[in-house]
N, C-alpha and C positions, 0 to 999 in steps of 0.2 A: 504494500500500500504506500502510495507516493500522493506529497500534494503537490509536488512541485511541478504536476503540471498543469498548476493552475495560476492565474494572476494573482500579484500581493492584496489586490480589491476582492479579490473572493470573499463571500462571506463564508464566515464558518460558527457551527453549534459545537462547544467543551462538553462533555458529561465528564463526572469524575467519579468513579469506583470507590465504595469505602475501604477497599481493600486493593491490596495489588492482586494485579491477575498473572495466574501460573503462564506458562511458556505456550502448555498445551492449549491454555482458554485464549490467549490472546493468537494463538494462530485459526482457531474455530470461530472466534469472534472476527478476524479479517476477514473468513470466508462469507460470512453472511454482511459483513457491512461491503465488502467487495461487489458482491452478488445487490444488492442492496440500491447503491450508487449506481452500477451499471446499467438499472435499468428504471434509475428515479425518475418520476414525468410530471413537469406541474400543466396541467389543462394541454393533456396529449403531447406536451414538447416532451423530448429528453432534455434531461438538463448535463450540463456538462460540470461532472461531480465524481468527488473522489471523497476519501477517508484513511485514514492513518489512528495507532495506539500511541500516545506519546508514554515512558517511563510505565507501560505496564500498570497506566492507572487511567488515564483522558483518554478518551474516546471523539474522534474529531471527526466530523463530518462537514465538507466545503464546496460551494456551489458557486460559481462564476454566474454572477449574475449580470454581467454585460450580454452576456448569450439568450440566456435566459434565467426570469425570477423565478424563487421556489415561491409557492402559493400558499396559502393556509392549510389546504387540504394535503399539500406535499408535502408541508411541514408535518403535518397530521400523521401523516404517513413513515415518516421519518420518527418519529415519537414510537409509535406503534412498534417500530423494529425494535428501539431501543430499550422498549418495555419490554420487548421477549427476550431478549440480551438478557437483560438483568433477572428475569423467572431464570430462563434455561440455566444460568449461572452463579444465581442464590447472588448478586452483587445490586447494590445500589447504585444506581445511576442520576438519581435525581434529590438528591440530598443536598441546598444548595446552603445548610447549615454547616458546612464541613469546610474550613480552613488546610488548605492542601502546604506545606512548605517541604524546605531542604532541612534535614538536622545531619549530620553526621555524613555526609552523602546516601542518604538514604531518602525518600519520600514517605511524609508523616500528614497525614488526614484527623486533625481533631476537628469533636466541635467548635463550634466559636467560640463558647463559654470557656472551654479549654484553653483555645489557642489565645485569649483575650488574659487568663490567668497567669499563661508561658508566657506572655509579655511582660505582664506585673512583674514580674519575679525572675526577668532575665535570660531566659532560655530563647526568645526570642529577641534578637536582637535588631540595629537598624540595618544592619546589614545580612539580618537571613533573608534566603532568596525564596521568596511567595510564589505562587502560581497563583495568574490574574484568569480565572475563565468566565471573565465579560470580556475578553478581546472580543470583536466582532468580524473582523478581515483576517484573512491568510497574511499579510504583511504584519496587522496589530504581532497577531499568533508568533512571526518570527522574530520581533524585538521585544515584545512588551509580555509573553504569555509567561516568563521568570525572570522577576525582578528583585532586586533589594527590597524589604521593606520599608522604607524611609523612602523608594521610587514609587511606591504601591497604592495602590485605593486605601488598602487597610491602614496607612500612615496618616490620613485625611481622618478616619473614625476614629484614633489613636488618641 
């Protein structure tokens, strides 16, 4: 799964897993987002769309929308898959309470009330790097989707 063959303007949808996903889920899970994209249609168009696993955790789905727009219903659609994702898998995908960062080079998912706590007390600091999944573009996605926190949304609530 490649995005790169899409424009930095593509939009793109984050899910993030509460969990990392094993080697075997995230190549089962390519196949059906694979299969998925290849044949996504908003109002009979195909759209020109792709998907990638970032870190065994995000789940990206991106749609060049200069070709054509994804629709409500395509979105809809798109939703739909990522709910069977997450049965078929026993993983959460839509948990949008979950603060994703880096500790140790590893990828750490708490709650916010959590991750709001590691801040008080130091374990997060301004320079751990966040995962931002409100980017909205395939460009956002390659500069802004891990940042420092002191660069981050979360620095604003802070």
């Amino acid at each position: 799964m490649d995005l790169s063959n899409l424009p930095d303007s593509s939009r793109v949808w984050i899910y993030q897993s509460h969990r990392e996903l094993t080697p075997n889920e995230v190549s089962q899970i390519e196949v059906v987002l694979s299969g998925f994209t290849s044949s996504w249609k908003a109002h009979g168009q195909l759209l020109q769309a792709s998907s990638a696993i970032l870190y065994n955790r995000f789940l990206v789905l991106s749609v060049n929308e200069q070709h054509a727009a994804a629709s409500g219903c395509s979105i809809d659609d798109s939703v739909r898959v990522l709910k069977e994702v997450g049965e078929k898998f026993g993983v959460d995908l839509f948990n949008r309470m979950l603060v994703c960062y880096m500790h140790e080079e590893n990828v750490v998912c708490d709650p916010m009330h959590d991750f709001w706590a590691k801040r008080k007390g130091g374990v997060v600091t301004d320079e751990t790097l966040v995962f931002d999944t409100t980017v909205q573009t395939l460009g956002a996605l390659k500069q802004n989707f891990l940042v420092t926190f002191k660069k981050s949304w979360h620095s604003e609530m802070w």
